[in-house]
C-alpha positions as CSV (number, residue, x, y, z in Angstrom):
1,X,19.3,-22.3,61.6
2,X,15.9,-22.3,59.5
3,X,15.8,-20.1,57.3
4,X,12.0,-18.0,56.7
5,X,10.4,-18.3,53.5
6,X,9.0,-15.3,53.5
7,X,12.0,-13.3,54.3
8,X,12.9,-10.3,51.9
9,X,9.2,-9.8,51.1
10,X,6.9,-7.0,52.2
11,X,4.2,-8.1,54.2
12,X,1.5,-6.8,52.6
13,X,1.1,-6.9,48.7
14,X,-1.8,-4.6,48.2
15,X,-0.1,-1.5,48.4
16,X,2.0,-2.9,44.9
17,X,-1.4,-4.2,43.8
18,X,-2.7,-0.7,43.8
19,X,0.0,1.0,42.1
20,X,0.4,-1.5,39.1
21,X,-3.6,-1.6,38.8
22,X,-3.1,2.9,38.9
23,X,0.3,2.9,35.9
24,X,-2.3,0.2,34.1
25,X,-5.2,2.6,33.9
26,X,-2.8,5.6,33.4
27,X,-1.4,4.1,30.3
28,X,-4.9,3.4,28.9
29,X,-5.8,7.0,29.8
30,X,-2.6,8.6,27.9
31,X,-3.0,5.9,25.0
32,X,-6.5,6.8,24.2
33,X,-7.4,7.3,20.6
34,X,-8.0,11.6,19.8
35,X,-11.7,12.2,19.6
36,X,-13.5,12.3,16.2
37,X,-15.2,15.5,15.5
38,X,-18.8,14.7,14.4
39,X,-19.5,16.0,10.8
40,X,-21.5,19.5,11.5
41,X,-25.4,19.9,10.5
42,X,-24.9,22.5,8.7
43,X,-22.2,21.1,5.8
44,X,-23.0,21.9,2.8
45,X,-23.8,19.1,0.3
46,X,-20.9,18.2,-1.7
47,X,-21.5,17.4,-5.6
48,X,-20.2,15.2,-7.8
49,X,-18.9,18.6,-9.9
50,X,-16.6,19.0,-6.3
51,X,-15.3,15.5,-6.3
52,X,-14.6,15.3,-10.3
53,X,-12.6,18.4,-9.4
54,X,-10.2,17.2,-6.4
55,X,-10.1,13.8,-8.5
56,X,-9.2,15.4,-11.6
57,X,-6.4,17.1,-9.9
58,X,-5.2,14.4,-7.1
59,X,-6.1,10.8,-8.8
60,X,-6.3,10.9,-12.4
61,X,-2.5,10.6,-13.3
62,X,-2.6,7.2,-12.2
63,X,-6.3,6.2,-11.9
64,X,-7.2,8.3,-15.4
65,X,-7.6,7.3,-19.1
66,X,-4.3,6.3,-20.0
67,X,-2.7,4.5,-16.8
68,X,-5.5,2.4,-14.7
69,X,-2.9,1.7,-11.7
70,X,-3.8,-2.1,-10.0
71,X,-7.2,-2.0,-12.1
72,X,-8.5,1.6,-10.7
73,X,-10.1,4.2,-12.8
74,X,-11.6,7.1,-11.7
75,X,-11.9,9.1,-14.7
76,X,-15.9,8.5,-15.6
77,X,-18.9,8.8,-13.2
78,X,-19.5,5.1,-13.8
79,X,-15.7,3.9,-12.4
80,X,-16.3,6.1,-9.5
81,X,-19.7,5.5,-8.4
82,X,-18.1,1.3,-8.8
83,X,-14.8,2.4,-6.8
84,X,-16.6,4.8,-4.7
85,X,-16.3,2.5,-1.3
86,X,-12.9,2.3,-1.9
87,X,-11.8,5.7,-3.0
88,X,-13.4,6.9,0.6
89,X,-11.6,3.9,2.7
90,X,-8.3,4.9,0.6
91,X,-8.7,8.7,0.8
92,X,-10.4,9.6,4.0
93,X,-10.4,6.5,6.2
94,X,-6.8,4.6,6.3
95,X,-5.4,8.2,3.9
96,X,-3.3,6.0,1.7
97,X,-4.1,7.6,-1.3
98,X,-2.3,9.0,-3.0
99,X,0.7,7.9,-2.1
100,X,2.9,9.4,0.1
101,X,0.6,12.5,-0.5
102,X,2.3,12.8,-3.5
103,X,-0.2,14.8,-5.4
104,X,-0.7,17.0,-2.5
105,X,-4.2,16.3,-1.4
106,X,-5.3,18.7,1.3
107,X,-7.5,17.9,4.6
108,X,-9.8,20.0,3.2
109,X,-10.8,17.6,-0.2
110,X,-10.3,14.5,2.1
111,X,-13.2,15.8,4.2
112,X,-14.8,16.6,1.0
113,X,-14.6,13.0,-0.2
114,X,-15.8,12.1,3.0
115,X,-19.1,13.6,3.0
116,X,-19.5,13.2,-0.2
117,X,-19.4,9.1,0.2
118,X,-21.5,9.5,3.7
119,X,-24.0,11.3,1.8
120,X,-24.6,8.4,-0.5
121,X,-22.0,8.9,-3.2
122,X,-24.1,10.3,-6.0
123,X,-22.6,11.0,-9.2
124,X,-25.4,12.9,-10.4
């Protein structure tokens, strides 16, 4: 007796085609990053004055005067306009900073941060 190659398979594919190709596009759909809400017109500016303070209470015990953690100070206008980049991708972008929240940053003063860089970052 000869036994069939094909025997124990379904004769026609498609129909497992189709459902693989439907859980594929599913799992994009339900893996999707969240929107990003686009920063309003009307936001205020935010000043320097508004940054110096959410710095002064969130970054300065280890970015002030008398501990510069790796290299980083953030207590004059000078040190933040040069770490200004990186204080936004820190704070705001990747929100590393500070670390493990541990100075209790709110989403309010990251957002602040955040337009404050996107708006050119003056420390005027």
């Amino acid at each position: 007796m000869v036994q069939r190659l094909d025997a124990g398979r379904a004769k026609n594919p498609w129909p497992f085609a189709a459902v693989g190709v439907v859980l594929i596009l599913g799992a994009i759909v339900l893996l999707k990053p969240a929107p990003v809400a686009a920063p309003t017109a009307n936001a205020t500016p935010v000043t320097f004055a508004q940054v110096k303070t959410v710095l002064e209470q969130r970054c300065y015990m280890c970015h002030g005067e008398a501990v510069q953690m790796k290299g980083i100070r953030l207590d004059n206008s000078a040190a933040v306009k040069a770490n200004a980049q990186g204080v936004f991708q820190q704070v705001a972008v990747t929100r590393q900073m500070p670390m493990n929240n541990s100075t209790n940053i709110t989403e309010e003063e990251r957002q602040m941060i955040k337009r404050w860089f996107e708006s050119g970052a003056s420390v005027e």
